[in-house]
HTML snippet that shows the backbone in 3Dmol.js (N, CA, C, O; Angstrom):
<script src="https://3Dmol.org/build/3Dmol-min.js"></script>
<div id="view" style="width:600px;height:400px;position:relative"></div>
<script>
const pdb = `
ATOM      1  N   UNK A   1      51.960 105.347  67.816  1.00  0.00           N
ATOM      2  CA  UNK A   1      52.959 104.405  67.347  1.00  0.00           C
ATOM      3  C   UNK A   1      52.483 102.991  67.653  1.00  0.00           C
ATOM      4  O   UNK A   1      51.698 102.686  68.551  1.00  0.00           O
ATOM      5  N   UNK A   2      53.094 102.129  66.739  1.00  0.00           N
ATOM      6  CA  UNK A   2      52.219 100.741  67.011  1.00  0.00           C
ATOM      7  C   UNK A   2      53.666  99.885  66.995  1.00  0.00           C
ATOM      8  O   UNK A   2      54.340  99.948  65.967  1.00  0.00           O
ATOM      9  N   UNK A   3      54.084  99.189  67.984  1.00  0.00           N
ATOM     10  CA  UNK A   3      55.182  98.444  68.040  1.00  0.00           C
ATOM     11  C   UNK A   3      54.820  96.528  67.162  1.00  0.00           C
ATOM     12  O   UNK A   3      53.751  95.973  67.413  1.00  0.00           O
ATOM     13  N   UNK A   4      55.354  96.179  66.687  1.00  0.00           N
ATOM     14  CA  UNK A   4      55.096  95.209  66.149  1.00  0.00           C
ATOM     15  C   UNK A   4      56.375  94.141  65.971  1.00  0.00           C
ATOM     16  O   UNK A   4      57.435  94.182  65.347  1.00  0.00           O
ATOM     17  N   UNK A   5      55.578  92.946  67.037  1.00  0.00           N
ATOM     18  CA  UNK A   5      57.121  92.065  66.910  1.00  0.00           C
ATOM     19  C   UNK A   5      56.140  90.570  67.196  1.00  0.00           C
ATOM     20  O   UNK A   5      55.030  90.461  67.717  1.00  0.00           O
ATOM     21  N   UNK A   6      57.209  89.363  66.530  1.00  0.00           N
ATOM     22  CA  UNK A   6      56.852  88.177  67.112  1.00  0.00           C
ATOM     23  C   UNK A   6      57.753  87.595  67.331  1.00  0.00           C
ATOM     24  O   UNK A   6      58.796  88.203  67.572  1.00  0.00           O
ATOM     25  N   UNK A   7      57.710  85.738  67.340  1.00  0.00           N
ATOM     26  CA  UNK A   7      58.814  85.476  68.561  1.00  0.00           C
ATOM     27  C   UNK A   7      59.284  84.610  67.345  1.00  0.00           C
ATOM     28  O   UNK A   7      58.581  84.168  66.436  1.00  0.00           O
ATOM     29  N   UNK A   8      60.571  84.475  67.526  1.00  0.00           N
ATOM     30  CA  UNK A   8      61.236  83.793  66.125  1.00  0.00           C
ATOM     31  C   UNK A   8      60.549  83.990  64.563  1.00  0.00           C
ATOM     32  O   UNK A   8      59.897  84.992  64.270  1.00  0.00           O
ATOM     33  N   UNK A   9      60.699  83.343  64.021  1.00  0.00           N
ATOM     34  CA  UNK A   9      59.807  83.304  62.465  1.00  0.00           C
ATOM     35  C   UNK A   9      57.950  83.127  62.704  1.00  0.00           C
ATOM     36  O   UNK A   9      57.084  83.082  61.831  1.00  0.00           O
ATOM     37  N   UNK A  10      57.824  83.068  63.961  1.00  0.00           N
ATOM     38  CA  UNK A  10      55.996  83.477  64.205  1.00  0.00           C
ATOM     39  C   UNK A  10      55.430  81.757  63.235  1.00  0.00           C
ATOM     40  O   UNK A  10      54.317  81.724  62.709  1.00  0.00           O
ATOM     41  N   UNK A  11      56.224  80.730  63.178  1.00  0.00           N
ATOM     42  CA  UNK A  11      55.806  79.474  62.947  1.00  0.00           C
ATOM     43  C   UNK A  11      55.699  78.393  63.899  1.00  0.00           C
ATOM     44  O   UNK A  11      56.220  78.560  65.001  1.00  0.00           O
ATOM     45  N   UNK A  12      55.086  77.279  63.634  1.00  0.00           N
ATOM     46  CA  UNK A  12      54.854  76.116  64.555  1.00  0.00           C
ATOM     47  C   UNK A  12      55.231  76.398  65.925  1.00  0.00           C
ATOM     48  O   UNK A  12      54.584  77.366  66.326  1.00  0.00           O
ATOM     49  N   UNK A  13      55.853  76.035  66.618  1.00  0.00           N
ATOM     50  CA  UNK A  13      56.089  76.189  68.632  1.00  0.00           C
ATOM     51  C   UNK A  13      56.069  77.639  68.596  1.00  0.00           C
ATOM     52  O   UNK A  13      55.158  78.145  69.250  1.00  0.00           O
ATOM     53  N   UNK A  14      56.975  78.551  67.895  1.00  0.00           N
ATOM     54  CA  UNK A  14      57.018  79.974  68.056  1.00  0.00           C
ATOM     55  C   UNK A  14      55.552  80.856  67.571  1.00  0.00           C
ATOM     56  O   UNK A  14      55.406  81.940  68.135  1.00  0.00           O
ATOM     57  N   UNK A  15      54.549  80.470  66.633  1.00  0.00           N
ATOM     58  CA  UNK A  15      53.290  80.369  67.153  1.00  0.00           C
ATOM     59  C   UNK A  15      52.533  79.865  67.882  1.00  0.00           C
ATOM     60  O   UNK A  15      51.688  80.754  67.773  1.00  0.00           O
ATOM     61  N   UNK A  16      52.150  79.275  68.464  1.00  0.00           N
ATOM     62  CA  UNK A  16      52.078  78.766  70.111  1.00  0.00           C
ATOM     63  C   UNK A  16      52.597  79.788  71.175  1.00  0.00           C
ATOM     64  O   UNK A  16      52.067  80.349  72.134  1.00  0.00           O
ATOM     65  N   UNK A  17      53.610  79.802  70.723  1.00  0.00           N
ATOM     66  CA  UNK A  17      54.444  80.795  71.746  1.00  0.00           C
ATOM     67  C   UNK A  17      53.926  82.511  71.483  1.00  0.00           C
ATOM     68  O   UNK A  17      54.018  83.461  72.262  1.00  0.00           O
ATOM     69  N   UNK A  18      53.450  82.466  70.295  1.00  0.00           N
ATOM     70  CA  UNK A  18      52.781  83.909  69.839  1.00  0.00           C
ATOM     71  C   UNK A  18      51.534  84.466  70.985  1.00  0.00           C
ATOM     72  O   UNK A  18      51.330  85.445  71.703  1.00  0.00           O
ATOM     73  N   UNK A  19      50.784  82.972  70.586  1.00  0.00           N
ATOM     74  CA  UNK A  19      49.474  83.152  71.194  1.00  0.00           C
ATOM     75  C   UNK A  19      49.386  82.742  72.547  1.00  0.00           C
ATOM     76  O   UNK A  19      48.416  83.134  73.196  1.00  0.00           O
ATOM     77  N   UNK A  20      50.244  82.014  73.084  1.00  0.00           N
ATOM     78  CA  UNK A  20      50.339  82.073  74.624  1.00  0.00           C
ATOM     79  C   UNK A  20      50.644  83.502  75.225  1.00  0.00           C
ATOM     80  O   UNK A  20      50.256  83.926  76.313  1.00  0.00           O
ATOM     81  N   UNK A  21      51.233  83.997  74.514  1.00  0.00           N
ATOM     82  CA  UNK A  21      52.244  85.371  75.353  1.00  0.00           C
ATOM     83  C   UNK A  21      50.750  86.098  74.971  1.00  0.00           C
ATOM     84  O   UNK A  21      50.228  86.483  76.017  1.00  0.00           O
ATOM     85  N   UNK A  22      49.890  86.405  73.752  1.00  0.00           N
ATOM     86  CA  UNK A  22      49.000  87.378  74.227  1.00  0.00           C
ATOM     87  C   UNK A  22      47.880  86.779  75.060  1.00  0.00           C
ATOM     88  O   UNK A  22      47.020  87.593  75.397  1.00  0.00           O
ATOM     89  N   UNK A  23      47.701  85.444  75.489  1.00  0.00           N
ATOM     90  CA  UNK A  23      46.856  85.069  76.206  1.00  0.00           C
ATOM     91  C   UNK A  23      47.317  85.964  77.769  1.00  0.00           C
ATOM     92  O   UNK A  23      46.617  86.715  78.448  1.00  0.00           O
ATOM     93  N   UNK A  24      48.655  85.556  77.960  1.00  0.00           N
ATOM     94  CA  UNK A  24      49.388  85.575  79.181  1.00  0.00           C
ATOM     95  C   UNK A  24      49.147  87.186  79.535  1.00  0.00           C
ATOM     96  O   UNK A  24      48.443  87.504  80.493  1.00  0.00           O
ATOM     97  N   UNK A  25      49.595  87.872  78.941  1.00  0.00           N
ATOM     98  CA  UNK A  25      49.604  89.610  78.622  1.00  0.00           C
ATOM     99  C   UNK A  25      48.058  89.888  79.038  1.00  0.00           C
ATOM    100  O   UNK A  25      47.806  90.745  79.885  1.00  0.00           O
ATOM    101  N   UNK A  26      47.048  89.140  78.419  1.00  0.00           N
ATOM    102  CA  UNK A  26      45.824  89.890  78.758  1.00  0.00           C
ATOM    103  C   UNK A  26      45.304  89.495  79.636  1.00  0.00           C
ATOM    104  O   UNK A  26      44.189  89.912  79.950  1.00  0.00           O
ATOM    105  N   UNK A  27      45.996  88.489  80.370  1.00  0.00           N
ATOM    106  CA  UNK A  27      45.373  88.094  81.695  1.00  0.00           C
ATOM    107  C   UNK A  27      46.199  88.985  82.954  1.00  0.00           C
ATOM    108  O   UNK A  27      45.815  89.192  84.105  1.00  0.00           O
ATOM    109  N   UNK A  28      47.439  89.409  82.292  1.00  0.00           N
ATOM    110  CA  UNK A  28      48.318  90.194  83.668  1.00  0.00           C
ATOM    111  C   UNK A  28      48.115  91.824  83.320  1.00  0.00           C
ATOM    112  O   UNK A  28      48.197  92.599  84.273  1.00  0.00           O
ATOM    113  N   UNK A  29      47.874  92.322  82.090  1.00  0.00           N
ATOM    114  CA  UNK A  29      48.070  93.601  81.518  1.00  0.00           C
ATOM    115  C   UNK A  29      46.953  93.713  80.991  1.00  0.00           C
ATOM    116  O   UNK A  29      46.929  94.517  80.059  1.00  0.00           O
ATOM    117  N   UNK A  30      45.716  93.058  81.305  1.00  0.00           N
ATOM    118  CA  UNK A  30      44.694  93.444  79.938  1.00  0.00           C
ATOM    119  C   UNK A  30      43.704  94.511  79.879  1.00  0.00           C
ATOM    120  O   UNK A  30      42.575  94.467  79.391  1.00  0.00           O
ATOM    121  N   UNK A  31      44.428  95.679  80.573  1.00  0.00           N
ATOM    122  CA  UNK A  31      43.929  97.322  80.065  1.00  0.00           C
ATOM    123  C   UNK A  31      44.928  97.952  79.159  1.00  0.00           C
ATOM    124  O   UNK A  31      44.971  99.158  78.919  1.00  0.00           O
ATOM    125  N   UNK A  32      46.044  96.691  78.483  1.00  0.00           N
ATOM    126  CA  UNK A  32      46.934  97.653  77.456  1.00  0.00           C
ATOM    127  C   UNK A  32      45.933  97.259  76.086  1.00  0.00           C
ATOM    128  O   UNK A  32      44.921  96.558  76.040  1.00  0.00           O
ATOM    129  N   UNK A  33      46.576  97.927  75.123  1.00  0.00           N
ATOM    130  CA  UNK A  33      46.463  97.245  73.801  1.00  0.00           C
ATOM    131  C   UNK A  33      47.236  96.708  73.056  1.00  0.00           C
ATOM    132  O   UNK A  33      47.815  97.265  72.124  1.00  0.00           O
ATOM    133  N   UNK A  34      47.356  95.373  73.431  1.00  0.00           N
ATOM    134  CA  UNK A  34      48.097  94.191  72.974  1.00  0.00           C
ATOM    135  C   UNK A  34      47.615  93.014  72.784  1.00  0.00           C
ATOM    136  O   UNK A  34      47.393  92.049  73.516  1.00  0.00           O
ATOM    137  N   UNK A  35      47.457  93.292  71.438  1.00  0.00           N
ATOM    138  CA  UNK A  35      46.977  91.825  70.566  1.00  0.00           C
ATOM    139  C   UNK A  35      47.376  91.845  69.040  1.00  0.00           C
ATOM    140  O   UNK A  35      47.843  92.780  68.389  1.00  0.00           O
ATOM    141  N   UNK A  36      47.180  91.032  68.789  1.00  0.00           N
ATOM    142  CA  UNK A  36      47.529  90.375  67.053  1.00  0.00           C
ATOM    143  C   UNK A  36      47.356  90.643  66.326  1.00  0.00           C
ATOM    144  O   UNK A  36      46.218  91.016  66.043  1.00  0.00           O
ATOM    145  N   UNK A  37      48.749  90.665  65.132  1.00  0.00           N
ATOM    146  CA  UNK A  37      48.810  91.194  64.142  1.00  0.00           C
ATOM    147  C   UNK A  37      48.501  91.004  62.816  1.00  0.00           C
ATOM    148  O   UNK A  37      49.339  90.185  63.194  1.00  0.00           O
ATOM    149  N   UNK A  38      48.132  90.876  61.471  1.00  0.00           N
ATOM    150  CA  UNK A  38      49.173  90.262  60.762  1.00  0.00           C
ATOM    151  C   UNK A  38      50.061  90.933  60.247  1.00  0.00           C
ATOM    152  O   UNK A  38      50.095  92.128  59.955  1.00  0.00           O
ATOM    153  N   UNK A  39      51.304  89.568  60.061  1.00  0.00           N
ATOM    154  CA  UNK A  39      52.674  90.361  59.563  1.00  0.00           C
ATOM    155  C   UNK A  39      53.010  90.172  58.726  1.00  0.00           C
ATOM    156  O   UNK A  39      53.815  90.941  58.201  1.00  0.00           O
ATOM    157  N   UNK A  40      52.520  88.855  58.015  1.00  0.00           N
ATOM    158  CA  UNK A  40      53.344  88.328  57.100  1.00  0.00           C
ATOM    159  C   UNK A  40      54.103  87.332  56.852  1.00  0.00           C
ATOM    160  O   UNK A  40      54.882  86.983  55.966  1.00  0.00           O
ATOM    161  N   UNK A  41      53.362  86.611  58.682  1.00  0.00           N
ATOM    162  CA  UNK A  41      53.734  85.441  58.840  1.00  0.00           C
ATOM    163  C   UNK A  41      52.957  84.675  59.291  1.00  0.00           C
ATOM    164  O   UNK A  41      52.041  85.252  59.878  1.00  0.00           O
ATOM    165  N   UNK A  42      52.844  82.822  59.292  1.00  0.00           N
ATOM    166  CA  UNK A  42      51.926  82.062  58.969  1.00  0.00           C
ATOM    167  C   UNK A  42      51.258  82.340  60.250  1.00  0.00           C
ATOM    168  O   UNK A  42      50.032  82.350  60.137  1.00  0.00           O
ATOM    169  N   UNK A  43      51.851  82.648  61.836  1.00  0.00           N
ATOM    170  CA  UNK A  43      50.800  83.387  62.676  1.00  0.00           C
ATOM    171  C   UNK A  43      50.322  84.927  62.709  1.00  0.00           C
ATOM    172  O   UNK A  43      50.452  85.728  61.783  1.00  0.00           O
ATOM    173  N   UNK A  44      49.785  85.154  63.877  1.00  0.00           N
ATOM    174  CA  UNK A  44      49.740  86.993  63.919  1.00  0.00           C
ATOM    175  C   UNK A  44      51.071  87.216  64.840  1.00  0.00           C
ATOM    176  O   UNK A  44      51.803  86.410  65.415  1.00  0.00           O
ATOM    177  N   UNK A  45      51.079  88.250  64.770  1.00  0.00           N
ATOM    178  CA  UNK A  45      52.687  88.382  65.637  1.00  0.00           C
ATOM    179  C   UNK A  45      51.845  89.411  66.471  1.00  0.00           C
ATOM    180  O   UNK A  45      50.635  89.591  66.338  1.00  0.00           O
ATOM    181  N   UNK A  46      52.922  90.251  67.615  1.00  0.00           N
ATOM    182  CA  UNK A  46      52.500  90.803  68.732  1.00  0.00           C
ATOM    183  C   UNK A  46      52.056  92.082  68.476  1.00  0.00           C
ATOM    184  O   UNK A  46      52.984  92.558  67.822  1.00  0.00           O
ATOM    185  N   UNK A  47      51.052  93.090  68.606  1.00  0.00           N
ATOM    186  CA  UNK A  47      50.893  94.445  67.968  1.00  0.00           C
ATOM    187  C   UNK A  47      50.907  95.435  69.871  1.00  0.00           C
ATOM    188  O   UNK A  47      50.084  95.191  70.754  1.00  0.00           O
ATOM    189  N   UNK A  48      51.667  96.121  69.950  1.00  0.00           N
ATOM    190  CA  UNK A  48      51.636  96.834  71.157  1.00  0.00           C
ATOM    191  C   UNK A  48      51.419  98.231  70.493  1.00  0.00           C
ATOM    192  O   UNK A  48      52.330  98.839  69.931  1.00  0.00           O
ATOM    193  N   UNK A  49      49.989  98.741  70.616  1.00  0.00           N
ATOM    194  CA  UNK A  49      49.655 100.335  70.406  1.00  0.00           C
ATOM    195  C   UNK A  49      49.960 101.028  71.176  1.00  0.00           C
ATOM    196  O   UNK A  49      50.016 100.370  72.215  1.00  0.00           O
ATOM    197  N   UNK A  50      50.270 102.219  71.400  1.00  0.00           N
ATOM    198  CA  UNK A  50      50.593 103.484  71.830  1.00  0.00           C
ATOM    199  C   UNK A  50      50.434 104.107  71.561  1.00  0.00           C
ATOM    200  O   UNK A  50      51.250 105.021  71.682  1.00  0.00           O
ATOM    201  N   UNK A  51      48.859 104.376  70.708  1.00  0.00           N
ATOM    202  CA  UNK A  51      48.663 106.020  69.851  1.00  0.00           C
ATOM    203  C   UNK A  51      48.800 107.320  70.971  1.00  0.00           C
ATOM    204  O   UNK A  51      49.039 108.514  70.789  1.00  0.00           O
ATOM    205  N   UNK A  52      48.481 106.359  72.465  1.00  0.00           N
ATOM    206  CA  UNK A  52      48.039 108.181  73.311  1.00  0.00           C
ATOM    207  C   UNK A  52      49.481 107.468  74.009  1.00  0.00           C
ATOM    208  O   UNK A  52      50.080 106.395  73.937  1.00  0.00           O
ATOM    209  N   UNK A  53      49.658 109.199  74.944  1.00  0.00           N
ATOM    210  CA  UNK A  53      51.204 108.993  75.804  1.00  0.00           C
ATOM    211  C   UNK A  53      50.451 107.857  77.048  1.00  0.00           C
ATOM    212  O   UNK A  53      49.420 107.705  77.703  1.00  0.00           O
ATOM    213  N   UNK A  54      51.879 107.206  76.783  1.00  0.00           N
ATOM    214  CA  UNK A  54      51.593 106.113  77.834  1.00  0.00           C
ATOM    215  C   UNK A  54      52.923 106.767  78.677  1.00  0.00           C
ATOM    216  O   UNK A  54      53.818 107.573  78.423  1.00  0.00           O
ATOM    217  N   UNK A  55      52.551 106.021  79.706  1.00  0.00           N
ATOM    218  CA  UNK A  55      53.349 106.387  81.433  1.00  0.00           C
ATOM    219  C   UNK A  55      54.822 105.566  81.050  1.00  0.00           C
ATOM    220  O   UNK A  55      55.048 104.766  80.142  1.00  0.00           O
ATOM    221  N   UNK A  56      55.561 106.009  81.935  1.00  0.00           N
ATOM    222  CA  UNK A  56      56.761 105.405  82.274  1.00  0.00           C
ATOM    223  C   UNK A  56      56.293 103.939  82.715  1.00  0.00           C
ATOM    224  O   UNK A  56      56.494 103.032  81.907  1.00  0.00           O
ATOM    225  N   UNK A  57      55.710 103.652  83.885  1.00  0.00           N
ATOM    226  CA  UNK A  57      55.082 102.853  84.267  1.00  0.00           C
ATOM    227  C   UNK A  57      54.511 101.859  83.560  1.00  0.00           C
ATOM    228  O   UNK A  57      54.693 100.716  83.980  1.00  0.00           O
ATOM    229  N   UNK A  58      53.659 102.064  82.283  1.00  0.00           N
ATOM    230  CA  UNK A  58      52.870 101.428  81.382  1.00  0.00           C
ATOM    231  C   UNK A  58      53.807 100.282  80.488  1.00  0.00           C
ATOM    232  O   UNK A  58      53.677  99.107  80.144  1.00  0.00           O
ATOM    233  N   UNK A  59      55.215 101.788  80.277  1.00  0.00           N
ATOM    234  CA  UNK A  59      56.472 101.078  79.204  1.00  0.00           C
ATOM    235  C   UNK A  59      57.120  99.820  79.928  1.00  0.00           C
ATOM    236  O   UNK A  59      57.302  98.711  79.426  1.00  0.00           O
ATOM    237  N   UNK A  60      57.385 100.177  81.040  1.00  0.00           N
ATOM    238  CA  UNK A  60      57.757  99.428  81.979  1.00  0.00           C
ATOM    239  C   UNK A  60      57.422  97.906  82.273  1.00  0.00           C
ATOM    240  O   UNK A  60      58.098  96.878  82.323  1.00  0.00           O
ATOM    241  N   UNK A  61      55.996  98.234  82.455  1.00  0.00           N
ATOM    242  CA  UNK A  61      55.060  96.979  82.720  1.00  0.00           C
ATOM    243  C   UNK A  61      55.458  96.100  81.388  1.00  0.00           C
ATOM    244  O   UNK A  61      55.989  95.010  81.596  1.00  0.00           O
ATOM    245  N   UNK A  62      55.254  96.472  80.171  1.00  0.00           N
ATOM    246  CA  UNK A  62      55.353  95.738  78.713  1.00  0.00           C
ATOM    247  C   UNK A  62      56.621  95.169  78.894  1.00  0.00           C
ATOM    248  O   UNK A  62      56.840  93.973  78.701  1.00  0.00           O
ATOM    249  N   UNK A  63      57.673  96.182  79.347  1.00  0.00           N
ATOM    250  CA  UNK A  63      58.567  95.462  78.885  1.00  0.00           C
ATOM    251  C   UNK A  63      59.258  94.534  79.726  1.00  0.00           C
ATOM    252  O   UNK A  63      60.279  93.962  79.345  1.00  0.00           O
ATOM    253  N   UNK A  64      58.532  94.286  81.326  1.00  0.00           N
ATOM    254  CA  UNK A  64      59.083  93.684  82.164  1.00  0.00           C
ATOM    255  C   UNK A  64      58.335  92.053  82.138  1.00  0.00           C
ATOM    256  O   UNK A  64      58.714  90.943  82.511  1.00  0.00           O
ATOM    257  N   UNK A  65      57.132  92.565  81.513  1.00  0.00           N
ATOM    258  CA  UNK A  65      56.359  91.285  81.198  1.00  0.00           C
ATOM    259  C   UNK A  65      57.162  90.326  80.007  1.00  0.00           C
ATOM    260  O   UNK A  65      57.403  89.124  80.121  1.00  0.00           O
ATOM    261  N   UNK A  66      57.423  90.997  79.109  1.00  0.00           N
ATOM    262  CA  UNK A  66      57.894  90.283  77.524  1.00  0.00           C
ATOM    263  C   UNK A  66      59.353  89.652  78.186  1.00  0.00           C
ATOM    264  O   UNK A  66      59.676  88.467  78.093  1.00  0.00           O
ATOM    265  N   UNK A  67      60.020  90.537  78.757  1.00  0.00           N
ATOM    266  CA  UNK A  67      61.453  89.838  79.471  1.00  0.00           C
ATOM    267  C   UNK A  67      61.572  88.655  80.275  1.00  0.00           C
ATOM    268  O   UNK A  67      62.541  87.899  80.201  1.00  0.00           O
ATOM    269  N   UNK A  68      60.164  88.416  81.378  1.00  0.00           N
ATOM    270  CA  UNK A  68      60.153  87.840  81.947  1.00  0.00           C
ATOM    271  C   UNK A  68      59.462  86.227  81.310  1.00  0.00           C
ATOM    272  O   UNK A  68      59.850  85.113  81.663  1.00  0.00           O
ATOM    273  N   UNK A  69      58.399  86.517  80.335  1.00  0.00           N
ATOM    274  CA  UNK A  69      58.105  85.643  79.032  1.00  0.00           C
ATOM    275  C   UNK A  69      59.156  84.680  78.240  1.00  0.00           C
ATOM    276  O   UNK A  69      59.134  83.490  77.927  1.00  0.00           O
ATOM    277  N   UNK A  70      60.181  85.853  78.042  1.00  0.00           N
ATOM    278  CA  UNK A  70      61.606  85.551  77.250  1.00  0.00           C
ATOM    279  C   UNK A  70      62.566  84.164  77.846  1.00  0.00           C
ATOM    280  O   UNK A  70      63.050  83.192  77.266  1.00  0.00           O
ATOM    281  N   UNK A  71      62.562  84.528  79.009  1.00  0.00           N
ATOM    282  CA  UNK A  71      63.175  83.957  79.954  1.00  0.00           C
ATOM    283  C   UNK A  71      62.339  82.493  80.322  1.00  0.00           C
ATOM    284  O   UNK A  71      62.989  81.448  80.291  1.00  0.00           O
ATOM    285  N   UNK A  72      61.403  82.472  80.544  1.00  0.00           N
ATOM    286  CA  UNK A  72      60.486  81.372  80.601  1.00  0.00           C
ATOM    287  C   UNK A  72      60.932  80.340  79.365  1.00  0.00           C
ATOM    288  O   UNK A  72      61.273  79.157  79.371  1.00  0.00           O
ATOM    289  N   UNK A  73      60.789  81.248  78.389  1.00  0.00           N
ATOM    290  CA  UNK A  73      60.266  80.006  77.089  1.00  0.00           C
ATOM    291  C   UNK A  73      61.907  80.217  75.927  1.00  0.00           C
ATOM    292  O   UNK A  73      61.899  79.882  74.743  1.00  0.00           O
ATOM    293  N   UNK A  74      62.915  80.708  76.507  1.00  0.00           N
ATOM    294  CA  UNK A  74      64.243  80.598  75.721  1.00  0.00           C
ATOM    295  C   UNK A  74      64.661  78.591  75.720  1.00  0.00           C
ATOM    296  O   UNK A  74      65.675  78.172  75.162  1.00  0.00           O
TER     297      UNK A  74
END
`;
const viewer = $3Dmol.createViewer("view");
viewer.addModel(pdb, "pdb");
viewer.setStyle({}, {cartoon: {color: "spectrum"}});
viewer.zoomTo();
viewer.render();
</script>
C-alpha cells in the first residue's frame, strides 16, 4: 500500500512545507520509505510505502512524526 498525502493544495509555502517535512523525515526516519510524489500538484506531495508489513512501531513513528510537524507549522 502506498499512502499519499500533501500539506494543503501542495503550492507556494505549503510546498516548502512539502519539502521541508521530507527533508525533516529523512533525517529522523530515514530507513522508511518516504519521499515524493507526483500528484497532480504544482509540488510532489508525500508518498509513504508500505508494500512489506510494517511494525506497530514503524506506524507509530510516521505518524507521531507528521503530528508533531503539524503542530510546528499550523
Amino acid at each position: 500500500m502506498t499512502i499519499l498525502f500533501t500539506i494543503g493544495d501542495g503550492e507556494g509555502k505549503n510546498a516548502d512545507l512539502v519539502n521541508q517535512f521530507l527533508a525533516e523525515i529523512e533525517l529522523e526516519l530515514g530507513w522508511l520509505d518516504i519521499k515524493s510524489h507526483p500528484l497532480g500538484v504544482s509540488s510532489d506531495a508525500i508518498r509513504v510505502t508500505t508494500y512489506n508489513p510494517q511494525t506497530i512501531e514503524t506506524v507509530t513513528a510516521v505518524r507521531d512524526f507528521t503530528v508533531e510537524f503539524q503542530k510546528l507549522h499550523e
